[in-house]
N, C-alpha and C positions, 0 to 999 in steps of 0.2 A: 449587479446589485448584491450577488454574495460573494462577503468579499472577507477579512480577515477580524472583521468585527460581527459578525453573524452568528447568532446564539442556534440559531434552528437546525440548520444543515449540520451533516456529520454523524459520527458515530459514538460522540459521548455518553455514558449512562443517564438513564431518566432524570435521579438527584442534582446529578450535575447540569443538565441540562436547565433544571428546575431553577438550582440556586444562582446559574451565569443571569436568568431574567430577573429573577426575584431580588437577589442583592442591591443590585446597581437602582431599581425602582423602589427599593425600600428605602432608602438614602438616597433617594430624590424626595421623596417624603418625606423624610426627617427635614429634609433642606425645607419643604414646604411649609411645616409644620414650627418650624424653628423660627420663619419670617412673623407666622402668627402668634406664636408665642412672645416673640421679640416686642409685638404690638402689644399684647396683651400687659408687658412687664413695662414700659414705658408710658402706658396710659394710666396702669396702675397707680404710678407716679402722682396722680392727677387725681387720686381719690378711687374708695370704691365707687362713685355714681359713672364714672371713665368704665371700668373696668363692665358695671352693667352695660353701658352702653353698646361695647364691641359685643360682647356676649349675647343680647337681643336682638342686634342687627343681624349678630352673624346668621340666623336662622333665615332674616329677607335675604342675606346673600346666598346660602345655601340654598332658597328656594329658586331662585332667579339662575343661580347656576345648572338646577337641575335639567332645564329643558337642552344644556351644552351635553347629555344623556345620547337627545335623539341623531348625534354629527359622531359622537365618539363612545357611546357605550357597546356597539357592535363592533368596531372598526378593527381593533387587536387580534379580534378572533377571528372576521372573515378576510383578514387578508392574511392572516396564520394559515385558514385553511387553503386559500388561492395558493400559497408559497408549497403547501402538500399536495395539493394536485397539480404540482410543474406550473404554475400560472402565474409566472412574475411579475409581466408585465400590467396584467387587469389587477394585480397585488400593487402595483407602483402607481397605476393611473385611481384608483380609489381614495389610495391614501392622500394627492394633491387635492381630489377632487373636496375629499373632506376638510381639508384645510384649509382650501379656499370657502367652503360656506360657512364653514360655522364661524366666523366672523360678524357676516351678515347677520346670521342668528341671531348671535348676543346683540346688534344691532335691536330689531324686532321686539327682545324681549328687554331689550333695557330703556327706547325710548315710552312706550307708556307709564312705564316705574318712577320715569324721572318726573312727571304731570301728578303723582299720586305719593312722592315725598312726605309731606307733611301727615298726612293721613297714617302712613305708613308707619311714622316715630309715634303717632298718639294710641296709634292700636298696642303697639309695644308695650304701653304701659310703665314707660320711662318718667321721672318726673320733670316738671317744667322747667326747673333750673338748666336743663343738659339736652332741652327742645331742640337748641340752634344749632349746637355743635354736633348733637346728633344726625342733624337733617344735614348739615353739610357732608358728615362723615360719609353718610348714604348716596350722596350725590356726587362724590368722587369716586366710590366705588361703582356705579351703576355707570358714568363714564369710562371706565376702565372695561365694563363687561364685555363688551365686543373683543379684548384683548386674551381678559381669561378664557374666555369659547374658544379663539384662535389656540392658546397654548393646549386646552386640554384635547383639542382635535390632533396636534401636533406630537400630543406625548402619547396616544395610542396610537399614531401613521407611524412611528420610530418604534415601537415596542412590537407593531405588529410584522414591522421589516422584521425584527430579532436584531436589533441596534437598543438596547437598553441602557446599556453606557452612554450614549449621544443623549436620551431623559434626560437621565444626573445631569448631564456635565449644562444643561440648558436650566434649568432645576439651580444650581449652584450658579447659574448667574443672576436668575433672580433673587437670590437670597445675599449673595453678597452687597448689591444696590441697596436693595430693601432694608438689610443689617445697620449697613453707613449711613442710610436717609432714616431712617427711622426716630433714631432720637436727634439728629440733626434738625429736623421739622419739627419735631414733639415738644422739645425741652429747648433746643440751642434756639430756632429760631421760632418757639414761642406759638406757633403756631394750634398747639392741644393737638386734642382727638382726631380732627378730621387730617392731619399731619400723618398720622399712622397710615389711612388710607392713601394720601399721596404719597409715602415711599411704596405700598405695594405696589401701586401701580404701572410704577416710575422702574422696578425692577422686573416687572413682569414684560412690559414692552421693551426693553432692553433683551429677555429672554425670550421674546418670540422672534425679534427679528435674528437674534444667532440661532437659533430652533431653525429656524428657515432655510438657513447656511447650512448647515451640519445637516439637512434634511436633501438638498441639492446634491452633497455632495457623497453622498451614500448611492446616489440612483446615477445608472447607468445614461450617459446625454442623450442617450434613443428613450429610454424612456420617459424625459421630461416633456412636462407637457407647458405649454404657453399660457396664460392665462386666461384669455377667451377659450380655449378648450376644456380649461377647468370648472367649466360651468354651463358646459352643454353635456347631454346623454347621461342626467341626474337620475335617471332607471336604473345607471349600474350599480347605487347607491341603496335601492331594493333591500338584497341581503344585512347591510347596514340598516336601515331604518326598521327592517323586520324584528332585530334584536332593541333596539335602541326603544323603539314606541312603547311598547309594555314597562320597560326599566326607567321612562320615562314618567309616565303616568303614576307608577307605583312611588317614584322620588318625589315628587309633585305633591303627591298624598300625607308622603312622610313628614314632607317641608311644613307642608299647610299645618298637620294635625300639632308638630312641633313647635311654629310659630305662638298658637292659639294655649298652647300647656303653660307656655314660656310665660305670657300677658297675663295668662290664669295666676298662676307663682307669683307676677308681680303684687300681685295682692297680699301676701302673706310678707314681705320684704323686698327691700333691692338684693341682699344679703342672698338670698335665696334665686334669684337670678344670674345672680357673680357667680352663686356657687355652682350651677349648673352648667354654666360657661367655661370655666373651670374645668371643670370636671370631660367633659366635651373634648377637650383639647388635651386633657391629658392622658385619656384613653386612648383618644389617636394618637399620640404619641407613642404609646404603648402596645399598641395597636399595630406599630409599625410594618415586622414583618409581615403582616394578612394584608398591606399596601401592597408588598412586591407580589407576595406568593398570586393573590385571587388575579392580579392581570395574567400572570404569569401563567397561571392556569387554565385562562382564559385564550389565550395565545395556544398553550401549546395542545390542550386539547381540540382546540380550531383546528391542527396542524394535521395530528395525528386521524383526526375524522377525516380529513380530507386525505390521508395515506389511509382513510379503510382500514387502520391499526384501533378498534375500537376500544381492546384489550390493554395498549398505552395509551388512551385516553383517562379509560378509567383509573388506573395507574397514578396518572399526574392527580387527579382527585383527592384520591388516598393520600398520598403521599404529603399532598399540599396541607390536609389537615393534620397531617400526623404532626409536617414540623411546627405548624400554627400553633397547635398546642402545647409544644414544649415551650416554644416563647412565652405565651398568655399565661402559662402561669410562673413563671418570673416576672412578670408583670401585677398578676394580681398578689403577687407577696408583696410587692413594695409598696401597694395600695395597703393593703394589712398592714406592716410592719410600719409605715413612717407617711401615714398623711397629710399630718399636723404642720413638720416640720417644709413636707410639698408646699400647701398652699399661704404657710406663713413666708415665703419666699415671694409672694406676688404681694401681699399685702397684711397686714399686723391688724388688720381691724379684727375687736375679737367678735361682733357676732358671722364675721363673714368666714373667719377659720372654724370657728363651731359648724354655724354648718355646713362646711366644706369637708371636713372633716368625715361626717355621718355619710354625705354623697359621694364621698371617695372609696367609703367602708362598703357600701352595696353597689358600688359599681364592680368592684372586685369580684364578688362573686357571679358578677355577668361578661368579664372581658372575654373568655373563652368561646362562649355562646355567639358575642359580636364580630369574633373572626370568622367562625364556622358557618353564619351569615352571610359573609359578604364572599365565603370562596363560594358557596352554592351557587348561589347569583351569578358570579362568573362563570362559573362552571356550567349553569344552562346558560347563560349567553356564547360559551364556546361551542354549546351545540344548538344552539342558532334556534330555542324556542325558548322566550324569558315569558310566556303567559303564566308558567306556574308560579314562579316569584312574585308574578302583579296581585295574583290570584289570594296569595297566600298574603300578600303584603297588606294589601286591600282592606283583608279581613281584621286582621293582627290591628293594621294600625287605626282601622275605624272603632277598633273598642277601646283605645287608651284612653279619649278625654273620658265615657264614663267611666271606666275604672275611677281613674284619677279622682273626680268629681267622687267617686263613693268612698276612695279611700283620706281621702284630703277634707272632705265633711264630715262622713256619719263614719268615720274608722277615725277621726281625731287626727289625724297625719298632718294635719297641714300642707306644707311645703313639699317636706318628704312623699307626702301621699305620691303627688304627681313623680316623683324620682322612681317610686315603687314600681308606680305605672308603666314606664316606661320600658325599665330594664326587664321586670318581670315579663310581660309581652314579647321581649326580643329573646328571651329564653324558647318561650313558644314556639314562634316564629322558625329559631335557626333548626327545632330539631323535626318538625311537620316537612320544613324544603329539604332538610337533607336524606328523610324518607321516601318524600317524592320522588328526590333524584337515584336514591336506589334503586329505584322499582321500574322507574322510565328510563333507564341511562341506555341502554342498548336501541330502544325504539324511535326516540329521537336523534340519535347518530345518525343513524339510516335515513331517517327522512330528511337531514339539512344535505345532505351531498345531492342527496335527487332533487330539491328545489334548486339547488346551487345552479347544478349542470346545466337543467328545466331553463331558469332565466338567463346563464348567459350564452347559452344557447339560441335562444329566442335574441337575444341583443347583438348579437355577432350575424 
């Protein structure tokens, strides 16, 4: 299994270490990001009520993805760590094991979704004219979801091998499908909105079954396991779901509170929804490198706990935010310096550049905050206890609708209010978790290698 594409093994410097994972998973992300983008510029086409549409849904899809947390938000790390304590083999039997369920998963959580459609676009707060094409849009993406759970299981089994290039290169076959079908469906053959979600899907299953190739052919043939085996001795999975269930529930909370701000907003405008949608996407964009770095983090401080290197653990932390931060603000200048001309690129309508505009201008001053975020997170999932993020997130995001509600009524805000809300809150938020992780980073080390051992121990 280590073989000449293997970022972990060896004796390269931390940095380098850092950036062979983090590159190739940052630019699997822009690929990711660019399919949605792609949908977003193509729907556009179709009017701002399009452009609301994908924008409100994406929140049900982001919620409905989050429970794809409990198969692959542990997954990078604990088999990082399994690869540092010599343990290949229970690192290669994990990673199928996870690949094979979370399939099923998205199964589970997409057939109720698909009976609560309708319900689903009127909570939104979409208007009636964009009822239909909305509910279909929904209902080819919740068809797809057993697909996305598959990939997202797929791209942490490969990352946590230290095979990060194998992402990309799976990553870049869904985007080229998705690229070609996209306005092909959208525009050529007429189809609208719900068009966008058949090419994503159409390139995502394209992308998981070469994921699956490229995942075969990484593992040693003693190590491959048969499919019936993939689905028995789901205890080894433990360490996995120990990380995954708290990051879980905390995603869950985010989606729900997010959903709910979004429907609130519809009130004040569609304009005001576009723009928030907008805005979403293009922070991720922006956002990019804290895509590679926080797995990447997460991976390698898995690794380094499991070599009992606490000292390079910590390390990869630091260092992860240091370069976060040089990015994020190249990215919050360009939000400063050239908004206007960003979101008049998606569409000319002027109340939706206005205020796109004003939500571009104050997400700037939080994109730094939203990296520093999301390495913590990884960073306690690499050491195998994510209760402080639930803990912390819990808190954080159960106060944003009243914020919102105070800033958006009795502050006059409006629309903005809820923008306020939001970003202000994840300022909170990213500097309380990265305190925490100060103060616990040596105590929780220790204790993930001694539950490690504990359970597969007990399993052997």
């Amino acid at each position: 299994m280590i073989d000449r594409d293997h970022v972990l093994e060896g004796d390269a410097p931390l940095a380098t270490r850092l950036l062979r994972i983090a590159l190739p998973l940052a630019l699997a992300a822009s690929v990711r990001y660019l399919v949605e983008l792609s949908g977003v510029y193509w729907t556009g086409k179709l009017g701002v009520s399009a452009i609301a549409v994908v924008s409100a849904l994406s929140y049900v899809l982001a919620f409905m993805r989050m429970f794809a947390l409990l198969t692959s938000a542990g997954t990078s790390a604990v088999i990082g760590r399994l690869i540092g304590e010599r343990n290949p083999r229970e690192a290669a039997s994990i990673g199928q094991r996870v690949t094979a369920m979370a399939p099923l998963l998205g199964v589970m959580v997409a057939v109720p979704a698909l009976f609560a459609t309708g319900s689903i676009v009127r909570l939104s707060g979409l208007p009636a004219n964009v009822f239909a094409d909305a509910r279909m849009y929904l209902v080819v993406l919740l068809l797809g979801l057993p697909i996305s759970y598959g990939l997202i299981a797929l791209h942490a089994t490969l990352v946590g091998l230290g095979h990060p290039r194998a992402s990309f290169a799976v990553n870049l076959v869904a985007l080229s499908v998705a690229f070609v079908l996209t306005p092909t469906f959208v525009v050529v053959a007429r189809i609208g909105i719900p068009g966008a979600a058949m090419a994503q899907v159409c390139g995502e299953a394209l992308a998981l079954a070469y994921g699956h190739l490229r995942l075969r052919g990484h593992l040693d043939p003693s190590m491959r396991l048969p499919l019936s085996a993939r689905v028995r001795h789901l205890r080894s999975l433990f360490p996995v779901l120990r990380v995954g269930v708290p990051l879980t529930a905390d995603a869950v909370l985010h989606a729900t509170v997010g959903f709910a701000l979004v429907a609130y907003m519809a009130r004040f405008g569609v304009e005001y929804v576009a723009a928030q949608g907008t805005e979403e996407r293009l922070t991720q964009i922006l956002n990019l490198p804290t895509e590679g770095l926080a797995p990447a983090a997460a991976t390698l401080v898995g690794y380094y706990v499991g070599r009992e290197r606490h000292d390079m653990a910590r390390r990869v932390v630091w260092w992860s935010l240091g370069l976060m931060t040089a990015f994020s603000l190249l990215g919050c200048l360009l939000l400063v310096v050239a908004p206007g001309p960003i979101v008049a690129f998606l569409s000319d309508d002027p109340a939706y550049v206005g205020v796109s505009t004003r939500v571009l201008l104050i997400a700037a001053g939080t994109l730094t905050f939203l990296g520093a975020r999301d390495i913590a997170d990884s960073a306690f999932g690499g050491l195998g206890n994510t209760l402080p993020p639930l803990i912390i997130g819990t808190l954080v995001t159960s106060s944003r609708f009243p914020i919102a509600l105070i800033l958006a009524g009795r502050g006059h805000l409006g629309g903005l209010g809820v923008i306020w809300a939001i970003n202000g809150t994840l300022v909170v938020q990213a500097i309380i978790l990265l305190t925490w992780l100060y103060l616990r980073f040596d105590a929780y080390a220790r204790r993930v290698t001694e539950k490690d051992r504990a359970e597969l121990e007990e399993l052997a």
